[in-house]
KOLKOL-462693 format. One record per atom (N, C-alpha, C): residue in one letter; x, y, z. Coordinates in steps of 0.2 Angstrom, whole numbers, padded with zeros to 4 digits, always signed. Atoms other than C-alpha are relative to their C-alpha. Layout:
AXYZ...
//
This chain:
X-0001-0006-0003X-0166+0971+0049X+0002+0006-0004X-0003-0003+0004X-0156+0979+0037X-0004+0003-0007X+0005-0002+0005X-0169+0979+0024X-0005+0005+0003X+0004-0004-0004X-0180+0988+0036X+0002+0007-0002X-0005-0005-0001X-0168+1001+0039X+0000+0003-0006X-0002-0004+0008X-0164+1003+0020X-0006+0004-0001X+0008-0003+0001X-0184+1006+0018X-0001+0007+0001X+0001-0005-0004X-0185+1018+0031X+0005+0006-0003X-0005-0004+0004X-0170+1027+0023X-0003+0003-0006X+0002+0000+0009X-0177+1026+0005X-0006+0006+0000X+0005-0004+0002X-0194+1035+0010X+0002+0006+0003X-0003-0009-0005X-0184+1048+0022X+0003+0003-0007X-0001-0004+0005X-0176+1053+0007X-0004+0002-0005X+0004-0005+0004X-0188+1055-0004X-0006+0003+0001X+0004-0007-0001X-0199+1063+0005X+0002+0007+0001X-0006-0005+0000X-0182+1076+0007X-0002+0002-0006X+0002-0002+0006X-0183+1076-0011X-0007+0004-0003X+0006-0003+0001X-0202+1080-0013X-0003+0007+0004X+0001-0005-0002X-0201+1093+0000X+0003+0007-0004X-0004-0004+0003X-0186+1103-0007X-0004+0002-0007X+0004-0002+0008X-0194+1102-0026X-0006+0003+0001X+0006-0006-0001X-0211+1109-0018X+0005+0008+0004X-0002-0008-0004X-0202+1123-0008X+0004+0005-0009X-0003-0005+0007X-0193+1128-0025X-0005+0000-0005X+0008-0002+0004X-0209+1125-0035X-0001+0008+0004X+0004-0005-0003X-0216+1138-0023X+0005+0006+0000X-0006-0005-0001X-0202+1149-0021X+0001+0004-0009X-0001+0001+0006X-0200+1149-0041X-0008+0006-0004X+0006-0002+0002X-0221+1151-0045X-0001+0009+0005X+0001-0005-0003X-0223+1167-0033X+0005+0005+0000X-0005-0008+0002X-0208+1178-0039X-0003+0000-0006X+0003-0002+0006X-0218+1175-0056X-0007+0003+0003X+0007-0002-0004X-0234+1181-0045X+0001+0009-0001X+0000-0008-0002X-0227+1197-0041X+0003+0005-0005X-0006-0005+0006X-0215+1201-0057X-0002+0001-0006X+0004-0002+0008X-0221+1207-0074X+0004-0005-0005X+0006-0002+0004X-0227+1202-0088X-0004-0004+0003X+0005+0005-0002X-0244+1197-0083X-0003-0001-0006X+0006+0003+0006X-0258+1189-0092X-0006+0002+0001X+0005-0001-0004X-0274+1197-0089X-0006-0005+0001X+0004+0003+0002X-0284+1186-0099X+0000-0008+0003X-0001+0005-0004X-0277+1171-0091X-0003+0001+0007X+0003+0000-0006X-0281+1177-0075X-0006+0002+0002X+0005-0001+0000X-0298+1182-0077X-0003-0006-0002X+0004+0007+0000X-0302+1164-0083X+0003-0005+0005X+0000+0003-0006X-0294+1157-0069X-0005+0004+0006X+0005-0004-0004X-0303+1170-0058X-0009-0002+0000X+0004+0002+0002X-0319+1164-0067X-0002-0008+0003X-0001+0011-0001X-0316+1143-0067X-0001+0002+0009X-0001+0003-0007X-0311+1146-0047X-0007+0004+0004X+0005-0004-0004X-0325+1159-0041X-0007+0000-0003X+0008+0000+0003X-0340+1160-0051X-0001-0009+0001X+0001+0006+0001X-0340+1141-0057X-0001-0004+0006X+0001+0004-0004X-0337+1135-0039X-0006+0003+0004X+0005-0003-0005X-0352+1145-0031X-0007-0004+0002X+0005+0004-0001X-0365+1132-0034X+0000-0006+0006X-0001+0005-0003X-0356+1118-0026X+0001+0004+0007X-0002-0003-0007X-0350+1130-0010X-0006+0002+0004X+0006-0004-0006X-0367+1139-0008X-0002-0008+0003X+0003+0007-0002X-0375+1119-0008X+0002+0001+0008X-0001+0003-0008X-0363+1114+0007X+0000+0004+0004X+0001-0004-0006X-0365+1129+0017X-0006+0002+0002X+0009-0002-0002X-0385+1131+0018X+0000-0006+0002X+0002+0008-0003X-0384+1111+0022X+0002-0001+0007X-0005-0001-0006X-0370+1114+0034X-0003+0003+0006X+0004-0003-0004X-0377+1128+0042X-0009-0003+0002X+0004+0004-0002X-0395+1118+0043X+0001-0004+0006X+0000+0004-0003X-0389+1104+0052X+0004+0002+0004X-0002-0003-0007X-0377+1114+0064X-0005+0004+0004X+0007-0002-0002X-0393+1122+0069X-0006-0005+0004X+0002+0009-0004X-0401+1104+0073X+0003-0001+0004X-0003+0003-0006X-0387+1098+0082X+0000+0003+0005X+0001-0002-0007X-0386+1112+0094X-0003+0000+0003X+0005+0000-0004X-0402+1114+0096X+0000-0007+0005X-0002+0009-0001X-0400+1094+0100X+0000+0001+0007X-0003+0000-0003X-0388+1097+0111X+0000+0004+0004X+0000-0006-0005X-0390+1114+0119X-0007-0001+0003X+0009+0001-0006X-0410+1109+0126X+0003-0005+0007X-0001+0004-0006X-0401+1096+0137X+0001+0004+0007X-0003-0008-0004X-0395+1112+0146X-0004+0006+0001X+0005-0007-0001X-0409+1123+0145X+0005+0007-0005X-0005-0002+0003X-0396+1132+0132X-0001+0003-0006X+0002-0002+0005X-0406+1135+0117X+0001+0006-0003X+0001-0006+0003X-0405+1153+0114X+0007+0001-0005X-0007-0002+0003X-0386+1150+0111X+0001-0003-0007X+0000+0002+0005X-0390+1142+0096X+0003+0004-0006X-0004-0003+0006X-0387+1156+0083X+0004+0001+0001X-0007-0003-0004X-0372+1162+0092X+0006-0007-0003X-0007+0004+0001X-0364+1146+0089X-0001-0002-0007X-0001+0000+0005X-0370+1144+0072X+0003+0007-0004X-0005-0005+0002X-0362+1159+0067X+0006-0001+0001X-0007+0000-0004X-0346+1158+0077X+0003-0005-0005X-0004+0004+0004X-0344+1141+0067X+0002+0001-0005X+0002-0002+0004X-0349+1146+0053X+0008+0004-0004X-0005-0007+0000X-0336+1162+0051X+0007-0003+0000X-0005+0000+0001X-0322+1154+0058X+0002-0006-0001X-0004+0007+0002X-0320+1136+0055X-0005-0005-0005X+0003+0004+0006X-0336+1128+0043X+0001+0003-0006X+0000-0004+0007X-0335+1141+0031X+0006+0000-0006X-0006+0000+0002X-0316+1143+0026X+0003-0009+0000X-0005+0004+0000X-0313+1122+0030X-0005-0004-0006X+0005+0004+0005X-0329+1115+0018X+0000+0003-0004X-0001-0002+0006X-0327+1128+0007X+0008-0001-0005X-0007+0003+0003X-0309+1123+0004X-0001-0006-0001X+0000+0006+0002X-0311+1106+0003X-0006-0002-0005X+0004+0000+0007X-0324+1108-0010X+0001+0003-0006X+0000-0004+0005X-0316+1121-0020X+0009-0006-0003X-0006+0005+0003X-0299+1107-0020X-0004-0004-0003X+0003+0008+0003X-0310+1092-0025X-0003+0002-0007X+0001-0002+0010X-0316+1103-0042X+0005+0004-0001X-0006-0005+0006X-0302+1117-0045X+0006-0005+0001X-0007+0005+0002X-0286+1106-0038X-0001-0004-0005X+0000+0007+0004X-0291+1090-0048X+0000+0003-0007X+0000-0003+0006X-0294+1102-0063X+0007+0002-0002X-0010-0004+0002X-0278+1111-0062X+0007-0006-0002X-0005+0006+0000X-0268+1096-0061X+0000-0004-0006X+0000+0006+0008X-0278+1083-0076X+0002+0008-0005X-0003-0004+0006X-0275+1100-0087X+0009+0001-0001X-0007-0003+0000X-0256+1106-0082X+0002-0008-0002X-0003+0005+0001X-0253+1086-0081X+0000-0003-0006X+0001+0000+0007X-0261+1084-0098X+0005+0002-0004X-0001-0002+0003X-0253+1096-0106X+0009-0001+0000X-0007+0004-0003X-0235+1088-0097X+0001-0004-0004X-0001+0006+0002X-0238+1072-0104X-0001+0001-0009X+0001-0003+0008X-0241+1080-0123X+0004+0002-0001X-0003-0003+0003X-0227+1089-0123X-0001+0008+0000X+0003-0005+0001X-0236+1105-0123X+0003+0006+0003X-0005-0005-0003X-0226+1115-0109X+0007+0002-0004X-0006-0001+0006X-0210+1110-0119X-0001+0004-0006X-0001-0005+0004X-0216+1119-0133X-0002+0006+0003X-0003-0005-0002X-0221+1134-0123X+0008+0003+0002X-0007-0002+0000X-0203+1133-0117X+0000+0001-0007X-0002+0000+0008X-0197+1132-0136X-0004+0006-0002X+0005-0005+0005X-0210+1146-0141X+0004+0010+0005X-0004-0004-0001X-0199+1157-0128X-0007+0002+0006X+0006-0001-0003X-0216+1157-0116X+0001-0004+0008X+0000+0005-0007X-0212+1154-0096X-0004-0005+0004X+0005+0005-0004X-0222+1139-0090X-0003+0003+0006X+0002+0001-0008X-0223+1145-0072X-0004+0010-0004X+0005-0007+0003X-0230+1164-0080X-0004-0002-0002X+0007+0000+0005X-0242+1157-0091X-0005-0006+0002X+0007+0006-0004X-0251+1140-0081X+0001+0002+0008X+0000-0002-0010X-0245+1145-0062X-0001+0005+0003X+0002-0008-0003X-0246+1162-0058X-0006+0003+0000X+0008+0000+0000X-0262+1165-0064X-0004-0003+0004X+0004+0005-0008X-0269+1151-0055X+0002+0001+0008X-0002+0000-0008X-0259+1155-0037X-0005+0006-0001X+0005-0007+0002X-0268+1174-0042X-0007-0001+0003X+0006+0003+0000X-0284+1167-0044X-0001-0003+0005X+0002+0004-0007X-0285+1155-0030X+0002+0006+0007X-0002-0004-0004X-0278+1168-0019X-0005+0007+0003X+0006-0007+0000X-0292+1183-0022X-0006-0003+0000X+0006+0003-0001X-0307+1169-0025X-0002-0003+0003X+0002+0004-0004X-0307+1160-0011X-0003+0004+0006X+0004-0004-0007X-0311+1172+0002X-0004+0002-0004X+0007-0002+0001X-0325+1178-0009X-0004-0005+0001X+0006+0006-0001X-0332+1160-0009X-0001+0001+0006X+0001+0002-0008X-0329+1159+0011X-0003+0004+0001X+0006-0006-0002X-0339+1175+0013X-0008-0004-0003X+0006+0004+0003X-0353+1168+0001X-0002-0006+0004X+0004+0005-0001X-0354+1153+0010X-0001+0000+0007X+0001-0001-0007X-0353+1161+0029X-0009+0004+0000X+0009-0002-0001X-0369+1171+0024X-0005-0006-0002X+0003+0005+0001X-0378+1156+0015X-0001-0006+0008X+0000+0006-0004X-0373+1144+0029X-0003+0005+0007X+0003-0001-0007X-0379+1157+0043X-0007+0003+0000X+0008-0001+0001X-0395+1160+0034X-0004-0008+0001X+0006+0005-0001X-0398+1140+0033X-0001+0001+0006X+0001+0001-0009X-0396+1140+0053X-0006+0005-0001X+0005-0002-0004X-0408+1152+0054X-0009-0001-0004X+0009+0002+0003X-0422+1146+0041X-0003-0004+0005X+0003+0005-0004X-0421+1130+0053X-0002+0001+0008X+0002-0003-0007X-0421+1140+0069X-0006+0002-0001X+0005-0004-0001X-0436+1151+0064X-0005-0006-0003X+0004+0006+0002X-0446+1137+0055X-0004-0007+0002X+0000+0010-0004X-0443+1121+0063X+0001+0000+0005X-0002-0001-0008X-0437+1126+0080X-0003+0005+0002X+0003-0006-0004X-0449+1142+0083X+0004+0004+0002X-0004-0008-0003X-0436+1156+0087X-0003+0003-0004X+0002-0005+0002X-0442+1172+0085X+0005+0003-0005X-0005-0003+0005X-0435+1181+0069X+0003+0005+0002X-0004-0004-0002X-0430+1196+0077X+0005+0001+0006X-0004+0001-0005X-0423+1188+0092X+0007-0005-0003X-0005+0002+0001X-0412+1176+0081X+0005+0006-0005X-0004-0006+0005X-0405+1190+0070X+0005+0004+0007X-0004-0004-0007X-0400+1199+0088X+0006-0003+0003X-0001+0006-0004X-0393+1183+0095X+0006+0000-0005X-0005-0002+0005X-0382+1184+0079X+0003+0002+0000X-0005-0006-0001X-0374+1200+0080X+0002+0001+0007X-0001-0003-0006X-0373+1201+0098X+0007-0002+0000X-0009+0000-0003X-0355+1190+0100X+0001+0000-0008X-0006+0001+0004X-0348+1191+0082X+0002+0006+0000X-0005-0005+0003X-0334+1200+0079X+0004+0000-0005X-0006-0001+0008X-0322+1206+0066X+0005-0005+0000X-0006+0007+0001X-0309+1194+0071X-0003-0005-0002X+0004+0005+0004X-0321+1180+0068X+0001-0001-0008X+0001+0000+0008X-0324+1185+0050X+0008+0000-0002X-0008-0002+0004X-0305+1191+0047X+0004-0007+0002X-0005+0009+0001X-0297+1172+0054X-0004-0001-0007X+0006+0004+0006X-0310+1165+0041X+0003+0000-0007X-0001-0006+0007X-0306+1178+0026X+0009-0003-0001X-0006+0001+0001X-0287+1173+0032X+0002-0006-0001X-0002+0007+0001X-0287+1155+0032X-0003-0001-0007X+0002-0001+0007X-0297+1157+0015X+0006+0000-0003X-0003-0002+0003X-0285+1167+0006X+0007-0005+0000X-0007+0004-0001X-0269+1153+0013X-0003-0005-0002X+0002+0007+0004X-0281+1138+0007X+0000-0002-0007X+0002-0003+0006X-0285+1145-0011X+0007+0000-0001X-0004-0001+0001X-0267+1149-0013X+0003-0009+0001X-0005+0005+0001X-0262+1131-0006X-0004-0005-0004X+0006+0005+0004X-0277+1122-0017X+0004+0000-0008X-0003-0001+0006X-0269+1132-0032X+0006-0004-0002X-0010+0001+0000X-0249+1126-0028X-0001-0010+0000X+0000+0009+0002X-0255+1108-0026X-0003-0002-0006X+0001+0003+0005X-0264+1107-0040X+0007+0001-0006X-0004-0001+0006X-0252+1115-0053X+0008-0004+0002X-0007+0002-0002X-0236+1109-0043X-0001-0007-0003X+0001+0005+0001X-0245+1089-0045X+0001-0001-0009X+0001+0000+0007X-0249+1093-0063X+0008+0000-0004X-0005-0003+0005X-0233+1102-0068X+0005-0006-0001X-0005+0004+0001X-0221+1087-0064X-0005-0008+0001X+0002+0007+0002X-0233+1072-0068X+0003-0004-0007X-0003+0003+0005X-0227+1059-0080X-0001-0008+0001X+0003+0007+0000X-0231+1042-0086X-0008+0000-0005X+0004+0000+0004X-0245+1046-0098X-0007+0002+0002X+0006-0002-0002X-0264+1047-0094X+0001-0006+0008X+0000+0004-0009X-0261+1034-0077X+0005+0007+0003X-0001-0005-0002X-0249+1049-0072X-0002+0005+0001X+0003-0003-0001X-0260+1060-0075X-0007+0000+0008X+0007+0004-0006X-0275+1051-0064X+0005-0001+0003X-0004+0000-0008X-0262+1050-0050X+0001+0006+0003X+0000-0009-0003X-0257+1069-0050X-0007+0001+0002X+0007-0003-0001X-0275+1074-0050X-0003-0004+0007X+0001+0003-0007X-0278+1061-0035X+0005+0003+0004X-0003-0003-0006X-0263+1067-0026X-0001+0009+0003X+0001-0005+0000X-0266+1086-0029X-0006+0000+0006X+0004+0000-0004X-0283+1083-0021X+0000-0003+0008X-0004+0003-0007X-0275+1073-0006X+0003+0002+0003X-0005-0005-0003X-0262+1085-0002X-0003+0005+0002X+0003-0005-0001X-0273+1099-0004X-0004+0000+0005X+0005-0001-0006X-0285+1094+0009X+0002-0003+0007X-0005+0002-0003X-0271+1087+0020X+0003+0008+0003X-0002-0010-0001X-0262+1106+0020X-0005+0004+0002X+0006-0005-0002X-0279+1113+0022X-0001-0001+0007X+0003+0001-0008X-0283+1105+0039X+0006+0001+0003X-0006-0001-0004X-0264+1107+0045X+0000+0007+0003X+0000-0007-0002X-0266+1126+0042X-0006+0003+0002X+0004-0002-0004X-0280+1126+0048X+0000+0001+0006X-0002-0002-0008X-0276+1123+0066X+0005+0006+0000X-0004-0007-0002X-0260+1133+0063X-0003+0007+0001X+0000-0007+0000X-0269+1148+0057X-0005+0001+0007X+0005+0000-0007X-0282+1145+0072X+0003+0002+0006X-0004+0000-0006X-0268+1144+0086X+0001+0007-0002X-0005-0008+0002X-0263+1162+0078X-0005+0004+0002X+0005-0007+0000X-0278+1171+0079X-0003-0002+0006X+0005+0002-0006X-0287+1161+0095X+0004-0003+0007X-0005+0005-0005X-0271+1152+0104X+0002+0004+0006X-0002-0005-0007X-0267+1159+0122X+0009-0003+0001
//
């Protein structure tokens, strides 16, 4: 019984331990977000790495996405004589909850993982220790760029993948299901609103931000050589899609919650 106890004790504390050390990570990387000197060049190649490079993989799963949300409803709304509501609901999702949760969890599964084997790399090298020595703040020159970056290119992904994903819906509507093209275009626009798109934009912009902090957070304090390494880069990408779904409802109940 007592060894139980101990257990329970053991992981309660260190999960204490790994909260505080992320809250001061975060507290620590974000007064270098906002306080000078910057890096331009740093942060235009994070801005590149996280926005341009992830575009392929984003547009992919949102023209899929939105295809097969289009399917289903139809699917499912014929049973009801209900069909017409098909764009309406491929949009709606689309905007504010496929767009910003699959494009997050595809932009963690390449930029976290990235962020973490490089910061964790250059951990287990030594490499940070000589920026220190060289008089170079680790959290200004590997983490601030990247919070930056994730924080401005993630709501441009979620936008690209909101129009992509609500054009597959309508290839499949007009093509495959016969909707008329000007009746599904209508059908479209008639319920979306700006809140819609602006939850979206805003769960974006806290996902990007929390993709960034778990990868470089995992990176920054990995150790144990190259096995260190491959555990940060799997934790980074676990945690990140774990926070993503938690703030996802949060930021949902905020903008939609009675």
């Amino acid at each position: 019984m007592m060894d139980f106890v101990a257990g329970v004790g053991r992981f309660f504390l260190a999960f204490l331990s790994h909260v505080g050390r992320l809250s001061a990570f975060t507290g620590t990387a974000v007064s270098h977000v906002v306080r000078p000197p910057f890096y331009p060049r740093l942060i235009l190649r994070s801005v590149v790495e996280i926005g341009y490079f992830s575009l392929p993989v984003v547009g992919l799963t949102a023209i899929f996405s939105g295809m097969v949300l289009a399917l289903q409803s139809y699917s499912g709304f014929s049973r009801f004589a209900a069909e017409g509501a098909v764009a309406t609901v491929v949009v709606l999702s689309m905007t504010r909850e496929l767009g910003p949760v699959l494009a997050g969890l595809m932009v963690a599964g390449r930029i976290g993982a990235s962020m973490a084997a490089e910061i964790g790399t250059m951990r287990v090298t030594e490499q940070i220790d000589a920026l220190t020595t060289l008089s170079t703040n680790p959290f200004k020159y590997l983490v601030a760029p990247r919070l930056l970056a994730g924080l401005l290119m993630v709501p441009f992904l979620v936008l690209v993948a909101d129009i992509i994903g609500v054009f597959g819906g309508y290839i499949v509507g007009v093509y495959k299901l016969g909707f008329n093209p000007a009746t599904y275009i209508a059908r479209t626009w008639e319920y979306l609103e700006p809140l819609d798109v602006i939850s979206g934009l805003t769960k974006a912009s806290v996902f990007g931000f929390l993709i960034s902090l778990m990868g470089c957070y995992h990176g920054y304090y990995s150790k144990g050589g190259a096995q260190g390494v491959g555990t940060a880069t799997t934790n980074s990408v676990v945690s990140a899609a774990i926070m993503i779904l938690i703030f996802n409802y949060v930021i949902t109940a905020l903008f939609f919650g009675k």
